[in-house]
N, C-alpha and C positions, 0 to 999 in steps of 0.2 A: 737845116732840118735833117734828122736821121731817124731812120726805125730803128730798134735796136730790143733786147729783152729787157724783158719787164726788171728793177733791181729790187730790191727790200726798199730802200731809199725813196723810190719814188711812192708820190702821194695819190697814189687814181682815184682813193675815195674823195679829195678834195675839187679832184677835175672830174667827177662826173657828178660829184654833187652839184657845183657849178654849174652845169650844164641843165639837172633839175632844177634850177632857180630859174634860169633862162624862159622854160616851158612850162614855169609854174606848179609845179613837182613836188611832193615834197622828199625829204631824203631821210630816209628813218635807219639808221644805223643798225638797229637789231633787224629788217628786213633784207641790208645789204650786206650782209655778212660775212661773205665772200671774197668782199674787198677790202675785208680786216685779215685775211688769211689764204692770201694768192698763191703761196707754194701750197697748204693744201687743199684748195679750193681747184686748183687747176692742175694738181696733180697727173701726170699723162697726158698732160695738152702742152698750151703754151700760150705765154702773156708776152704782148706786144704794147710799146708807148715808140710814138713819135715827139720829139724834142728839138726845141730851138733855146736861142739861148736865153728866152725868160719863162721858159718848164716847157710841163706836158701841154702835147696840143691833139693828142690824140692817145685813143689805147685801143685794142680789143684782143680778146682772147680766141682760143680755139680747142676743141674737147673732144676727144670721140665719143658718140653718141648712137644707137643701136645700127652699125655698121658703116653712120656717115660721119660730117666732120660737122657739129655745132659752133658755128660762129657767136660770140658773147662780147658782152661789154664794149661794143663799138660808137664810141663815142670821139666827136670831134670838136674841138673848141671853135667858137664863134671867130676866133680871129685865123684860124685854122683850114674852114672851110673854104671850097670850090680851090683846091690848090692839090685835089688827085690826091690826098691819105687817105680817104676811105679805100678811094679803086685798090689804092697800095698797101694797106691793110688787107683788104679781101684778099688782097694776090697771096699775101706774106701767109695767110690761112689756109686759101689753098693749096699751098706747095708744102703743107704740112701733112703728113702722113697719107695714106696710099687707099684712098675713100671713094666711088661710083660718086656719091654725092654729096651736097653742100647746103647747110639750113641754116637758119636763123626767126627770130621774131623782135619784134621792131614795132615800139610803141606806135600808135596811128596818128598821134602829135606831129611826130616827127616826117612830113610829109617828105621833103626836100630828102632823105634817104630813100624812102621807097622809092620814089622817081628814079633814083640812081641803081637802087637792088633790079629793077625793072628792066632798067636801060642796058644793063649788066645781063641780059640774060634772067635775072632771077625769074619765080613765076611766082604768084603773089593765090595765097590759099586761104584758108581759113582765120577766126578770129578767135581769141580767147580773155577772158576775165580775171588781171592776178586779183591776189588777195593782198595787194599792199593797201599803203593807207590813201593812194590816190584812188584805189578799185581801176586802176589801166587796164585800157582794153591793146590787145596784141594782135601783129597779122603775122602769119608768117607764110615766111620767104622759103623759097628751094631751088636749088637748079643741079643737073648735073654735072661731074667734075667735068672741067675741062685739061684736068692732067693725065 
């Protein structure tokens, strides 16, 4: 396994579509749009994938966002988890650019992360309604940097 940047080459919309099928999701191309266009979507940030040697088993991004770092798109393949790439993803976000603090939001599906943003330090805040085609509800996470 390696973290390593994100390339043109790799597929994320394939593995985190995946991962929507998993949680019962559905993955609407025109809402993920982002992940048709990663250099400019995360322009000023940065994209991360973890890789073994039958693909991606992990990605997430990271952005600045009104003076802090927005963590995105962390997702981890079912054959991927509890082997520390999330931790190792956060780290790889946090040591990205020079930020007081650290956010994120993180479907309420996905309980087994929050537990871990939790355990991490994160503090667990408010909820929100997107407007995809699941109508997902979101929590988000915050903590201060620890850099």
């Amino acid at each position: 396994m390696r973290l390593r940047a994100w390339r043109p080459t790799d597929d994320v919309a394939a593995h985190i579509a995946a991962i929507y099928v998993e949680y019962g999701l559905c993955f609407d191309p025109s809402y993920e749009n982002d992940l048709f266009d990663i250099e400019g979507a995360y322009a000023g940030g940065a994209f991360w994938v973890v890789e073994d040697e039958q693909g991606i088993l992990a990605t997430a991004a990271v952005v600045p966002d009104s003076g802090a770092r927005l963590i995105r798109r962390m997702y981890v393949a079912r054959r991927g988890r509890r082997r520390g790439l999330a931790a190792e993803l956060i780290a790889a976000c946090e040591g990205w650019g020079s930020f007081s603090r650290t956010h994120l939001w993180s479907d309420v599906r996905f309980r087994a992360a929050h537990a871990l943003y939790l355990g991490a330090g994160f503090r667990g805040g408010h909820f929100r309604v997107l407007t995809d085609p699941d109508r997902s509800v979101e929590r988000y996470f915050w903590r201060p940097s620890s850099c």
